[in-house]
Structures are given as C-alpha cells and as structure tokens.
C-alpha positions as CSV (number, residue, x, y, z in Angstrom):
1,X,60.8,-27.1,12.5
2,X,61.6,-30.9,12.2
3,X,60.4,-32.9,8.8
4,X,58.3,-35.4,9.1
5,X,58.5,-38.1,6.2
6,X,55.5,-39.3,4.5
7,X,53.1,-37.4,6.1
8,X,50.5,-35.5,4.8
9,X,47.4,-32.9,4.8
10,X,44.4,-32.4,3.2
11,X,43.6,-28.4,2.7
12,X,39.6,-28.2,2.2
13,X,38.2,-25.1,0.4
14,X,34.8,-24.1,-0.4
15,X,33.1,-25.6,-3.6
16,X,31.2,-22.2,-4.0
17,X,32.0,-19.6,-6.0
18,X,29.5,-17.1,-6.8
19,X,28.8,-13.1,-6.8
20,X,29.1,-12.9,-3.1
21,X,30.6,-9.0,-2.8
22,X,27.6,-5.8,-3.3
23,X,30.0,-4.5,-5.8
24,X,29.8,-8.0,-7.5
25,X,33.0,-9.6,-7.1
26,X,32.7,-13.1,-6.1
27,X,33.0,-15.0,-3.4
28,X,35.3,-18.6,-2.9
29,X,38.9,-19.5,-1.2
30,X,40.1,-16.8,0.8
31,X,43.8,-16.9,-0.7
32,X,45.8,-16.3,2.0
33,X,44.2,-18.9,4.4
34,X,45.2,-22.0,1.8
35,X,48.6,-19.7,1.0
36,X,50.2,-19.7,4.5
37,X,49.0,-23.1,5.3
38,X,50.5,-24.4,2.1
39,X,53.7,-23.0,3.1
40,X,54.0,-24.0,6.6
41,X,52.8,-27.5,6.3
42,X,55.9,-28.0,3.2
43,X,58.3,-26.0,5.8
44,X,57.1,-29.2,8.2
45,X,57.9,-31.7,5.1
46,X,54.3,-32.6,5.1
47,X,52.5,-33.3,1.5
48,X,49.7,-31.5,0.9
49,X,46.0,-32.4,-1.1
50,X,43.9,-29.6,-2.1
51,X,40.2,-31.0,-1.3
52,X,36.4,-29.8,-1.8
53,X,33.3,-31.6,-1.5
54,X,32.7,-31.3,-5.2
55,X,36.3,-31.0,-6.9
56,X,36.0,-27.8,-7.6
57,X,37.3,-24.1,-6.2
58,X,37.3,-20.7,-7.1
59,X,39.2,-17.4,-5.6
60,X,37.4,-15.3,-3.2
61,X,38.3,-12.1,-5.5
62,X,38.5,-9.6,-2.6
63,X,41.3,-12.0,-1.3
64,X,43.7,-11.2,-4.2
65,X,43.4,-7.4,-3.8
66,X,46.2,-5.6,-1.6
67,X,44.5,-4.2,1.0
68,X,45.2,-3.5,5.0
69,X,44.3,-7.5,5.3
70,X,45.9,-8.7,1.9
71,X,49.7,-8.2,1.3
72,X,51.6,-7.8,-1.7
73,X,53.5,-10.4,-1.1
74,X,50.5,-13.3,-1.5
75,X,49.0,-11.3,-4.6
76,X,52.4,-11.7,-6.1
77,X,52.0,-15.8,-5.2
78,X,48.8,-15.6,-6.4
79,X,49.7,-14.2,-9.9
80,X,52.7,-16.5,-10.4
81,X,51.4,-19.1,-11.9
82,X,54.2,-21.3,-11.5
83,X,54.2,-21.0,-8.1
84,X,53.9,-24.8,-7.0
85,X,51.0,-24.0,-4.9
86,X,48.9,-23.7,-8.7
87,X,50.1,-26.9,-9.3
88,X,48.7,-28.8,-6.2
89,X,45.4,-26.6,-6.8
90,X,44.9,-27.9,-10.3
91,X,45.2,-31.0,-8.2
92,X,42.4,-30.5,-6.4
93,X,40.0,-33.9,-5.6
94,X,36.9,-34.3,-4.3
95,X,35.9,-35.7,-0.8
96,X,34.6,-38.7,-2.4
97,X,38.2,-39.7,-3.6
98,X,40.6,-39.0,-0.6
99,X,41.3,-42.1,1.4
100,X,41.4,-40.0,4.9
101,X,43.9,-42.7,6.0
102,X,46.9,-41.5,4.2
103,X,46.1,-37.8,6.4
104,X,46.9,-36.9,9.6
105,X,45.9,-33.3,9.6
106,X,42.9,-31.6,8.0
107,X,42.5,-28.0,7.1
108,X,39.0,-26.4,6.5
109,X,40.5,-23.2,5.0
110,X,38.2,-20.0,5.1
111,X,36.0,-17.6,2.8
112,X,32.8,-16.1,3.4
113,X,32.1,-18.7,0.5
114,X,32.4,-21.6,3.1
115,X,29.3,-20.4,5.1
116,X,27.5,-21.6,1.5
117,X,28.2,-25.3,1.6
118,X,30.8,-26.1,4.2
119,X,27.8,-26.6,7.3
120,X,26.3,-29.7,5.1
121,X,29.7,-30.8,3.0
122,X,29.4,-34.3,4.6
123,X,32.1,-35.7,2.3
124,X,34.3,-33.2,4.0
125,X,32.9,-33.6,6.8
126,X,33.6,-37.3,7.0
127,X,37.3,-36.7,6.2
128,X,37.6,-34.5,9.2
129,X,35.9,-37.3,11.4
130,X,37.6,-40.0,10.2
131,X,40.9,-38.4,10.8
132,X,40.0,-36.9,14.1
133,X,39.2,-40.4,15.2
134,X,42.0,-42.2,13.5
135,X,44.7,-39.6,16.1
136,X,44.9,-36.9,13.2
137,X,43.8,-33.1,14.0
138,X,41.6,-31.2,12.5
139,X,42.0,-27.5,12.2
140,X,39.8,-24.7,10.6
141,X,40.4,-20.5,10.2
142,X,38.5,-17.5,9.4
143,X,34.9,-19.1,8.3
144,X,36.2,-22.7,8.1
145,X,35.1,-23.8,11.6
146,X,31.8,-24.1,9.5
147,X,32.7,-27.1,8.5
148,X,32.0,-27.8,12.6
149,X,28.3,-27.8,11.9
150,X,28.1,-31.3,10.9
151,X,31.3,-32.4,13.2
152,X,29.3,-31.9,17.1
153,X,29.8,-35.7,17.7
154,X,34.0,-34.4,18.0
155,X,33.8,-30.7,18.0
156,X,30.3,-29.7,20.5
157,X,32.5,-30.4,23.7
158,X,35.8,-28.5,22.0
159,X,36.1,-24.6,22.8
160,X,36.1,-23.1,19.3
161,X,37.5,-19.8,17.7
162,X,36.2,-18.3,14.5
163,X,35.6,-15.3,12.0
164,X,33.2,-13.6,14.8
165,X,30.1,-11.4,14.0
166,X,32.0,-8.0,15.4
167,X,34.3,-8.3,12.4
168,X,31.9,-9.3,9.9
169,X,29.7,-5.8,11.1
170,X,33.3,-3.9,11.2
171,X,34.0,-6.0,7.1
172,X,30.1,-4.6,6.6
173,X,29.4,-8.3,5.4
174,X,26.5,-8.9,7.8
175,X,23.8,-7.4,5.2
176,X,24.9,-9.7,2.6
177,X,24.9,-12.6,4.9
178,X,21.7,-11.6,5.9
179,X,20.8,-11.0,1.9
180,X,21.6,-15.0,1.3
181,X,20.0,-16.4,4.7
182,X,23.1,-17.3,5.8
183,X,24.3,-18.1,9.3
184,X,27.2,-16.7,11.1
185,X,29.9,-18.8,12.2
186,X,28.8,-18.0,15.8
187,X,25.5,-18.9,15.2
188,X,27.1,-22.5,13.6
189,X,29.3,-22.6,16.6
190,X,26.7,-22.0,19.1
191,X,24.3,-24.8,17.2
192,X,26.5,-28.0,17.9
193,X,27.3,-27.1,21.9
194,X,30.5,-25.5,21.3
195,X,32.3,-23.2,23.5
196,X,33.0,-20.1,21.3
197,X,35.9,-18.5,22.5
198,X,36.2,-14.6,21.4
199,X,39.2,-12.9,20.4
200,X,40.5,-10.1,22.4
201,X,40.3,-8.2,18.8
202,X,39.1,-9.7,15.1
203,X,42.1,-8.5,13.1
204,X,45.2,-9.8,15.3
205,X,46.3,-13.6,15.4
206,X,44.3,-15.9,17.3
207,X,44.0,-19.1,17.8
208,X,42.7,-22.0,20.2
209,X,43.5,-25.2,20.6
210,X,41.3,-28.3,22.7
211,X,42.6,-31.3,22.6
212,X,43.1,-31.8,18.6
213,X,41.5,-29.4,17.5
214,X,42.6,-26.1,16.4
215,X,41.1,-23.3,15.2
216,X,41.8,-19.5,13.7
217,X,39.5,-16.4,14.1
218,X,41.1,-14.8,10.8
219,X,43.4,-15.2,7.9
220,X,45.9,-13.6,10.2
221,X,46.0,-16.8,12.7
222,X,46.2,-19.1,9.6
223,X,50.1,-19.9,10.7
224,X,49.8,-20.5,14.5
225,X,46.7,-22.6,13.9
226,X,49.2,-24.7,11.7
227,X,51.9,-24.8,13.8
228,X,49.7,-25.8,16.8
229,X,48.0,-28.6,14.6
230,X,51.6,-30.0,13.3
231,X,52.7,-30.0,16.9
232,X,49.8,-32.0,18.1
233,X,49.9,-34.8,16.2
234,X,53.9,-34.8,15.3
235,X,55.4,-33.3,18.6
236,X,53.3,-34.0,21.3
C-alpha cells in the first residue's frame, strides 16, 4: 500500500465506560476495532489521533478476552504495554481540541458502549462533518455508525452497514440494551433516512461504501472498511 506523507486520522471511541455485561464486566472500546485500524492506517503512513467527545476511554472488557471473535494475537497487543498503540491512547484528546483540518479520514470505532453517547457526541459529530465536507471520509464499524444519528445532513441519503439486531439476539445483548433504553444501531440507522444494508451473515467481513462513506457490520470488517476509506480519499 503506498505512504502518504503528512496525512492523518482521527480514531473516535466511546467516552463511556460503565458495567455494561449481566455478569458485570464493563462496557467501552471494543479493542480490536481501534487495534486493526491503528495498524492499517500506520501500514498507509497515515498519523493517527485517538479522540472522544470527553477525553476520556475505557476497554470494553469482553473485548480483551480470547474468544471465537477475539484472537490471541490482539489480547497479546493489548497486554503489551509498550506496544505504540498505548502510547497514542494515552494521547487521547477531546473533540473540543482537534482542529478537523489537519484529518482527512475519521474513524468512529465500535462497542456496545458507543450506543451510550455516540448518537448525541456533537463534538464528534462535528469532526466527522467538517471533514466529510472539507473531501475527507468518514468511516464507522461494529456500533460506530451511531455516531450517524446526529450526521443525516451527509449520512440519511448514504446506504449504511452496521452491528445488526440478528447478531446482537445471536451475542444475547438485546435484553441489556433493552435494560438501558437503548436503541439499536438499526433503529439509529433507520431514524436519519439511511439505507441499512444487511450483511449476508453478522460474523464475516462486511463492509459498504457510498460515496465517502464507509462502513463495517463487525469488528471483523474493521480492515476493509479502512482500506476502502484510505483508497477514497488517497487513491481515487
């Protein structure tokens, strides 16, 4: 993949990070989603700012288990704490202090978490509109096309992928979002006009692209939904 100099993305995670989980493990960053984006946007020679609307993150603890979703391999990451990904974490600002002209791409990275505050993050949510409407993409995965709630002036005529009800029924995570009043991302999607656009299967990569904006239905489609953001602003 070619470098390109002197360009840069923002990552946005959730702010929230509460008990989330019935057996009481919390909720936040779904690790792999900021992990693999991390890597591929450095593998494109692109800089990357960690971002929430508040300046602070937490780990969605389920994330950092191994598990048929979770691989050893980003646990290991996770618990190397000089892995330079910690670094820019601990670097982590809050929307009010990112000038969005120094970005061309940003990330909403996902987490049941983001369902919390993502839909009304308007800091956030100004970064990714600014951007958008400077030539940048914006690109979201799992539950960060959330973040979409508050975005229908560029996203409610885009065709839109996210973390869909089947798999949160198959995750049995529909009682607890039902437990905080929280809305599904297909609700969210459906809310602002968007076309929601199902994957064949809630596990396997997916991801859609209209115009310049991309999104992922899991942590599984966090790479192509980079790959397909860096080519449309970079390579297109």
């Amino acid at each position: 993949m070619k470098h390109h100099n002197h360009k840069a993305a923002l990552i946005a995670v959730t702010s929230n990070n509460d008990i989330f989980y019935d057996d009481g493990a919390k909720g936040g960053l779904y690790w792999s989603a900021a992990l693999h984006a991390y890597h591929v946007f450095k593998d494109a020679g692109l800089q990357v700012q960690f971002v929430s609307e508040n300046g602070e993150w937490g780990i969605d603890e389920h994330s950092i288990i191994p598990s048929r979703l979770v691989s050893e391999e980003d646990v290991k990451e996770y618990n190397d704490k000089e892995a330079p990904i910690h670094k820019d974490l601990a670097n982590i600002r809050k929307a009010s202090d990112i000038d969005p002209s120094h970005y061309k791409i940003f990330f909403a990275a996902g987490g049941h978490a983001s369902l919390f505050d993502f839909p009304e993050a308007r800091g956030l949510q100004e970064l990714a509109r600014t951007i958008y409407n400077n030539g940048g993409c914006v690109a979201a995965v799992c539950h960060g096309p959330a973040i979409f709630r508050g975005l229908d002036d560029i996203a409610g005529d885009k065709k839109l992928t996210c973390f869909v009800t089947s798999a949160e029924k198959e995750m049995g995570t529909s009682a607890i979002l039902d437990k905080f009043h929280l809305k599904t991302n297909e609700q969210l999607i459906k809310e602002i006009g968007a076309q929601l656009v199902t994957p064949p299967e809630p596990w396997a990569d997916f991801s859609v692209i209209d115009k310049r904006i991309v999104t992922g239905a899991n942590p599984a489609s966090t790479k192509s939904t980079i790959k397909k953001a860096i080519a449309a602003v970079f390579e297109s």
